[in-house]
C-alpha positions, -999 to +999 in steps of 0.1 A: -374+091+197-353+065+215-346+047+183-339+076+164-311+088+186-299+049+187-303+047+150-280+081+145-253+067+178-250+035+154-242+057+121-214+079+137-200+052+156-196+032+123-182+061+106-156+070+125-149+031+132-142+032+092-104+028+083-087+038+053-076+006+040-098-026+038-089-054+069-085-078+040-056-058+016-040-041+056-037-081+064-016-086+031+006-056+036+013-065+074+021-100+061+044-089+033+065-064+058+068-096+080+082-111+058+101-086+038+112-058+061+124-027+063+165-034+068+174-026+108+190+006+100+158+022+077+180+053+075+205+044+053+223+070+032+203+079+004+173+056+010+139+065+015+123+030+022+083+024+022+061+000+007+041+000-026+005-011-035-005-021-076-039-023-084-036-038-121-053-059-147-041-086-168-067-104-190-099-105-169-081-108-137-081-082-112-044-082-096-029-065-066+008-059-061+026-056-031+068-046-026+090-029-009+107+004-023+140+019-016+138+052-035+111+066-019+088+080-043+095+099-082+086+135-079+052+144-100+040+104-086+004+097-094-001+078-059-026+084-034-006+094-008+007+078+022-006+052+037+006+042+070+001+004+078+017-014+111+036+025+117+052+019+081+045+043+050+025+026+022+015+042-012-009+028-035-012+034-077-043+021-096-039+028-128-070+013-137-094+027-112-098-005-095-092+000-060-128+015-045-134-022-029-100-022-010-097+016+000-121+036+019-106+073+017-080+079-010-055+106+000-044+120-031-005+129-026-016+139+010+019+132+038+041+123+005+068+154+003+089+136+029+085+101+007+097+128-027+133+118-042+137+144-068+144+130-107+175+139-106+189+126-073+200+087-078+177+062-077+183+033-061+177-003-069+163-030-052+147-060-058+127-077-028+101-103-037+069-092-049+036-105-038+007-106-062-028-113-052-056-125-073-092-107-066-116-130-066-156-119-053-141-092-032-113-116-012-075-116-019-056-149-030-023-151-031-012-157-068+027-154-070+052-145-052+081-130-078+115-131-069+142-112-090+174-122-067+181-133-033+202-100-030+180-074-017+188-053+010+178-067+043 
């Protein structure tokens, strides 16, 4: 009886231990807003900053994507939701249906009407590096690191 009850104590323990979000792809998003922030004053006119996830393909590789958006997210979005990593909102896309390795519980669109810029408000532009990891046997390596212009907003 004693290892039945120790066996079930072990099972919820590691199920409510379980996060939403891999430690592995959570330790490249917390890198990524280290080193591309969210600008001191995050409530800028207009701006609706979080942080985007890509799960993509290109040939046989497996890719993840990681930036930082300004416009929040387009109404009618096919995200998960929101995400929130380090206190900061993240939303993820995967097209593909790639992503069951690096997230445990997807949200869909759960949290995301604060995150909503409607179509027809303005969008704004930005272009912060992006980082793209390589899958390889479960692990992420970093790939490339993109960047459009040295004037994003900071």
């Amino acid at each position: 009886m004693k290892r039945i009850y120790i066996f079930f104590l072990l099972l919820f323990i590691n199920c409510t231990n379980k996060k939403e979000i891999n430690l592995e792809l959570e330790n490249a998003i917390v890198d990524y807003q280290t080193k591309v922030p969210f600008p001191k004053s995050n409530k800028k006119e207009g701006y609706v900053f979080l942080y985007e996830v890509n799960f993509t393909k290109s040939k046989n590789d497996t890719l993840i994507q990681i930036v930082r958006r300004p416009s929040g997210v387009v109404e009618n979005s096919d995200c998960f939701g929101v995400f929130f990593v380090n206190n900061y909102p993240v939303i993820m896309y995967d097209d593909y249906k790639i992503s069951g390795h690096f997230i445990n519980e997807k949200k869909k669109n759960q949290n995301i009407n604060e995150f909503i810029i409607p179509k027809t408000k303005k969008q704004y532009v930005d272009y912060p590096p992006v980082y793209t990891y390589k899958v390889k046997n479960s692990k992420l390596d970093l790939y490339a690191i993109d960047t459009i212009s040295n004037k994003w907003i900071k």
